[in-house]
N, C-alpha and C positions, 0 to 999 in steps of 0.2 A: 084708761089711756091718759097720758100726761105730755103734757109741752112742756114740763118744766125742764129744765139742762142742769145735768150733771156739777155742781161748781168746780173741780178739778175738770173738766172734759171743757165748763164755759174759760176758764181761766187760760186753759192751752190752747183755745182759740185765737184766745186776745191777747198773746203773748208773739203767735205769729203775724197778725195783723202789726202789732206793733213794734216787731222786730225788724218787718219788712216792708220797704216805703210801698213794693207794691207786691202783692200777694194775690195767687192763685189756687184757689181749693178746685180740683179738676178731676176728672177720670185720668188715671194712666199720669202721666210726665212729660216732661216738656222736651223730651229724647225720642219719647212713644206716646204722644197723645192716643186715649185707649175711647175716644168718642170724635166725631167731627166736631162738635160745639165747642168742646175743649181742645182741637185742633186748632179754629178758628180764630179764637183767642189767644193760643202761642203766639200765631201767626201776626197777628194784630200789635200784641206788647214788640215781636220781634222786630217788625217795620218799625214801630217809635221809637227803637234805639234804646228801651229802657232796660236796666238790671230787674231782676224780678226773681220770686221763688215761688217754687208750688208745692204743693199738698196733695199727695195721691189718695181721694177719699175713699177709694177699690180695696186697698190697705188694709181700714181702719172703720168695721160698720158703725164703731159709735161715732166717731169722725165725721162718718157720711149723713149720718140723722142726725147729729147736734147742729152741723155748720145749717142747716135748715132751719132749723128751733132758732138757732143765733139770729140769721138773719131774718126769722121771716118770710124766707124763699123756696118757694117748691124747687128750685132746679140748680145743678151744676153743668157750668162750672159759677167760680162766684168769684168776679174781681174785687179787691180791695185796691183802692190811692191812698196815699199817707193816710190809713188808717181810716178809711170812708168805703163802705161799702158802694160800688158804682153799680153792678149787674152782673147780669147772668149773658150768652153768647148775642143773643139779639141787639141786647143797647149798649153793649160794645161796639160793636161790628156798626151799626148807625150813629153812636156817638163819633167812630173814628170816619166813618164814610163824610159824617157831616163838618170834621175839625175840629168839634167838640172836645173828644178825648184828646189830642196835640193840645190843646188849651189848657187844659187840664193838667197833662202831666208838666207842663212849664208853669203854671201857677202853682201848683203844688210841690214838685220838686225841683223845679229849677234849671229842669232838661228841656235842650229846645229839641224835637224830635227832629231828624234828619230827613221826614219823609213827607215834610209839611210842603202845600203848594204858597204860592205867595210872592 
């Protein structure tokens, strides 16, 4: 058994990370979220107003075990910001409950979310 990732399969990772200021590796799509967690987080990017793309890792099984190996991460879904991996459905969801995440996406891209209190 190995950890190591594929380097065509690492490179097509990191080519969506950095194609897209924010990035969603998820079950299902952001039409048909195909898990709650990754419902959760549609729902989350949706209220901050931001553009975003996803990644159906249900698709694609070596997709689904590499974006793991990549990050680190036992679990989808997996948010990226400008290119920063932030989390999985949990600290999302507390980062955005807290303002953390509205902070975020305006320091990093430059979006003021439309759903911030203040």
């Amino acid at each position: 058994m190995t950890d190591e990732l594929d380097p065509q399969l690492k490179a097509r990772i990191e080519s969506y990370i950095k194609d897209n200021d924010v990035m969603l590796f998820m079950k299902g799509n952001r039409h048909f979220p195909r898990c709650g967690f990754s419902a959760t987080v549609i729902e989350v990017l949706k209220r901050l107003g931001v553009e975003f793309a996803t990644e159906d890792i249900l698709q694609d099984p070596s997709l689904r075990a590499g974006i793991k190996v990549f990050t680190n991460w036992p679990t989808i879904p997996q948010l990226y910001i400008a290119g920063e991996f932030v989390g999985g459905c949990d600290i999302v969801r507390d980062m955005y409950e807290s303002g953390e995440l509205a902070t975020l996406v305006q320091e990093k891209l430059g979006v003021t979310p439309p759903d911030t209190e203040g």
